[in-house]
C-alpha positions in Angstrom: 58.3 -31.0 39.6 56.7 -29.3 36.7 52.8 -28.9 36.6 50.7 -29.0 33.8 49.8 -25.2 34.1 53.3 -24.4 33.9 53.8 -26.1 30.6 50.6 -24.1 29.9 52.0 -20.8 30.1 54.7 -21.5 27.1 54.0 -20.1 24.0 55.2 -22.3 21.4 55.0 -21.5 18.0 55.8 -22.4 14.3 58.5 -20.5 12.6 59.9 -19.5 9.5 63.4 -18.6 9.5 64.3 -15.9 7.0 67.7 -14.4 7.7 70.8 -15.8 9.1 73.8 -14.3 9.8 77.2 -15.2 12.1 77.5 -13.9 15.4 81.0 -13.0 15.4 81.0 -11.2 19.3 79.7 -14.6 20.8 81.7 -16.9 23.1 80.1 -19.9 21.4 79.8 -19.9 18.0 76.2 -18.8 17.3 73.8 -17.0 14.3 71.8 -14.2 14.9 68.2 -15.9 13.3 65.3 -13.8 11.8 62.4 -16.2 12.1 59.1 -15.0 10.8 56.1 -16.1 12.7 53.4 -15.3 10.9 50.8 -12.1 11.3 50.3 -12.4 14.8 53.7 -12.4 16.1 55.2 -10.9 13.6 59.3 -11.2 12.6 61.3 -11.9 15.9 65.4 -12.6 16.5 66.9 -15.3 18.4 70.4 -16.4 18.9 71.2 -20.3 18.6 74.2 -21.5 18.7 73.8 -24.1 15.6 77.1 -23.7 13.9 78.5 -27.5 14.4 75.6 -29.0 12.3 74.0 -26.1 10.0 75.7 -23.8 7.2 73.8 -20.4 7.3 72.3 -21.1 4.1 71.5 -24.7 5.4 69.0 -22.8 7.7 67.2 -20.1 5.1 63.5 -21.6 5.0 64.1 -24.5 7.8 60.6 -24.3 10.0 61.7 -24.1 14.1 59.6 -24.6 17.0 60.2 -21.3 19.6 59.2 -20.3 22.8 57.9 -16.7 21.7 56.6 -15.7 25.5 59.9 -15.5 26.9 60.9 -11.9 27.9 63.9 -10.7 25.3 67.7 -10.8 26.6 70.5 -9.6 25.3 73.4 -12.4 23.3 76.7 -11.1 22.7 75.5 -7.6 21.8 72.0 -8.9 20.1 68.7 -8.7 21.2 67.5 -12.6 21.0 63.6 -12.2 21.5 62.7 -15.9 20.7 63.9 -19.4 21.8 64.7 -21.7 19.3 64.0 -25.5 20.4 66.7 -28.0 19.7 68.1 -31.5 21.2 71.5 -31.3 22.9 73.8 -34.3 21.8 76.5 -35.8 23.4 77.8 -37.1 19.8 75.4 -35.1 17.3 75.8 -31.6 18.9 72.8 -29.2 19.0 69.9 -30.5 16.7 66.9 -28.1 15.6 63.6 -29.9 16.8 61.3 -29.0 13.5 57.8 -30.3 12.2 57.8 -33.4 10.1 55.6 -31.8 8.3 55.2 -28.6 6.3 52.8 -26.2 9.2 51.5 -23.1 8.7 54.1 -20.3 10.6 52.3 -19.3 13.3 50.7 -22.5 14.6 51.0 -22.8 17.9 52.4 -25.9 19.8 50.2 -27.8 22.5 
């Protein structure tokens, strides 16, 4: 079971995303994201695979909630840095978790 510290050690920020584009090399289908996070992270890449639900220009401006502690990993030949949050659907498919809302990018999550 998960402690309280663990949660703690996530950090979860507030993101804008600013690029997207098709990740034609993945398995999945997925975009490769530019998300910016504000000053103090700074601009950071994630892949997601959100193709079912969002056009690419669908996601241009959309806010995300990310994991931006996690180390980076390499996605079908792209260097995802961040974790995008989402639900996984048995009928809806992959859902972006976002503010209600508009926050500042940046904010952190507690």
């Amino acid at each position: 079971m998960a402690e309280i510290t663990d949660f703690m050690k996530l950090d979860m920020r507030i993101g804008e995303i600013i690029s997207v584009e098709y990740n034609d090399k993945a398995l999945k289908p997925a975009y490769k994201l530019r998300i910016d996070f504000g000053e103090e992270i700074g601009i950071k890449n994630s892949s997601a695979q959100l193709c079912e639900n969002y056009q690419e220009d669908d996601l241009i401006g959309k806010k995300v909630i990310s994991v931006v502690n996690f180390p980076a990993r390499r996605v079908a030949g792209f260097k995802s840095e961040v974790l995008v949050l989402a639900a996984v659907t048995r009928d809806q498919g992959t859902v972006l978790l976002k503010p209600d809302v508009d926050v500042e990018i940046g904010s952190k999550i507690l």
